[in-house]
N, C-alpha and C positions, 0 to 999 in steps of 0.2 A: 495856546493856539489850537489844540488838540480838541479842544471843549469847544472853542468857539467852531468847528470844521464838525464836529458831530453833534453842534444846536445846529448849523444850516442844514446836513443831508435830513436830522430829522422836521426840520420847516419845511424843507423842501416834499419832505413824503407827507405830512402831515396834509395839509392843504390841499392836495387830490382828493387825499382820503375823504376829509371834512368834507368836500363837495358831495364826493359820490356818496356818503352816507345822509347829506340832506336832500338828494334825488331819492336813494332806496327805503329812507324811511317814512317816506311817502309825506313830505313834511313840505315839498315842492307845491306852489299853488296850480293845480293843474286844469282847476274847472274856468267856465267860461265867466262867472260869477266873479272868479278871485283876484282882486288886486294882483296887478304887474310886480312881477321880478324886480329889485333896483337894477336897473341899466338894460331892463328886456326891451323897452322899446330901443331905445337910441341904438343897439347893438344891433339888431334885428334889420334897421334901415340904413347902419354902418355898411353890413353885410351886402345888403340889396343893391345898394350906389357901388358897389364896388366892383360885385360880379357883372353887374350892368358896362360899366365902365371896362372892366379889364377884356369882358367878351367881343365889346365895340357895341356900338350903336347903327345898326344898318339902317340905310336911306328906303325909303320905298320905292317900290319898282314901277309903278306909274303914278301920276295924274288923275285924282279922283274926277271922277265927272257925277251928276245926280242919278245913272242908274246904279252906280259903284256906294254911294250914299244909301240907297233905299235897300240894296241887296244886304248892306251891313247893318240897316235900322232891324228888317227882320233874324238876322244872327243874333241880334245884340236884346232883341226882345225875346226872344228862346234861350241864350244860351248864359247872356249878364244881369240883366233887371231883376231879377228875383235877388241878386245881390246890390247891384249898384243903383238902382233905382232908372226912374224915366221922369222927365223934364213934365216940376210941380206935383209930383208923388209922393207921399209919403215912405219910410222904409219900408219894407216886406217884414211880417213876422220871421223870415228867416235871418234878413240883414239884423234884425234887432237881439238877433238870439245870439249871434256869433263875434268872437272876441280874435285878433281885432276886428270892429267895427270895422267891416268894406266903407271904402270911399263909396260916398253918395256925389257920381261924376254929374250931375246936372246940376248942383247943386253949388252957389260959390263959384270959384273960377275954374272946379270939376279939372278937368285935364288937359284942359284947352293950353295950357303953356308948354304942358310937359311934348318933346319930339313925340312923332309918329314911330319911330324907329324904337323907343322905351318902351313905348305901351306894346309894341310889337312883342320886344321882348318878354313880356310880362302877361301878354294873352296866350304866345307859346309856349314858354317857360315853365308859368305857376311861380308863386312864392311860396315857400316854404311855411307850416306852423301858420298860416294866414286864413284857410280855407280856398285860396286863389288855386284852382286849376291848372294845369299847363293844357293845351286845346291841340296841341300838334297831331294827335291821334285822332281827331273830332271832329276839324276843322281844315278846310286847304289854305295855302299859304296865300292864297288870292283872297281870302275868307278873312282869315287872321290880319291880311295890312287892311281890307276894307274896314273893319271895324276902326284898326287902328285910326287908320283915316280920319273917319266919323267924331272921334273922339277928340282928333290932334285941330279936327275943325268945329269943334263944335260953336263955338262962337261968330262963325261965319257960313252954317247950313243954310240951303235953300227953305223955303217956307214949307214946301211940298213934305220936305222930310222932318222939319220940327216937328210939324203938326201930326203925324206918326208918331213920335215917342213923346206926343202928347198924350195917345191914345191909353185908356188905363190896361192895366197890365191884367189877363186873363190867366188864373190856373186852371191850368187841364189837369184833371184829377185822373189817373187810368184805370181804368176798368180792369179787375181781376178775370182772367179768362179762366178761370175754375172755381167753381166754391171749394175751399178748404172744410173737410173732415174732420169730424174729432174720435 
């Protein structure tokens, strides 16, 4: 009995260990290039449905109407397209550089199924390891459920505002206000 109770404490330390040594010895696939973790995706949206779920889901605080729509088309053309794309675009060199792959929300059934009140979550929030932002700092809370909105509708916008994030997407490159020295 004695042996079988000192193979579990050492299974038991052992298996930390082994973890933290194939994190430290740099053996972890870290780039954006490298084949997933076994069970990094599925854990990753274990997590997400959860925290989503246990925080609650809030209702939105009003009734979109079309200037509520177009105030969120330009947020959402500033602040998410360079990630999530805009309706018949293709990805942004950036969405194609970044693991995971942002949803491409125009794209497919996009997010038009998912509440207003999740996406809410998830434009304040951020996810984690995803490259997703959290915008609470960025954006006002009237800001954050319009998008939300936009998105939770999209399958039933006005024409006025499709044909907006139909428009292709512009980079503003920013001017350096000093030349750099050497």
């Amino acid at each position: 009995m004695g042996k079988f109770i000192l193979g579990l404490i050492v299974g038991v330390l052992l298996v930390p260990f082994a973890v933290y040594w194939y994190f430290a010895s740099g053996h972890v696939p870290t780039a954006v290039s490298s084949q997933p973790m076994p069970f990094e995706k599925r854990l990753a949206k274990v997590g997400l449905h959860s925290a989503i779920k246990n925080q609650g889901v809030k209702q939105p605080p009003f009734q979109p109407v079309e200037a509520d729509y177009m105030a969120a088309v330009d947020n959402y053309r500033q602040h998410c397209a360079v990630c999530h794309g805009l309706i018949g675009q293709g990805k942004s060199f950036i969405a194609k550089g970044m693991y995971p792959e942002p949803p491409q929300l125009w794209k497919g059934k996009g997010v038009s199924d998912d509440p207003a009140g999740e996406t809410y979550w998830k434009v304040a929030n951020g996810i984690r390891l995803t490259g997703m932002p959290g915008f609470t700092s960025s954006l006002s809370d009237k800001q954050m459920w319009q998008i939300s909105l936009l998105l939770a509708n999209a399958d039933k916008l006005p024409a006025s505002v499709t044909d907006l994030l139909k428009k292709p997407a512009v980079m503003e490159i920013p001017q350096a206000s000093q030349a750099v020295s050497h």
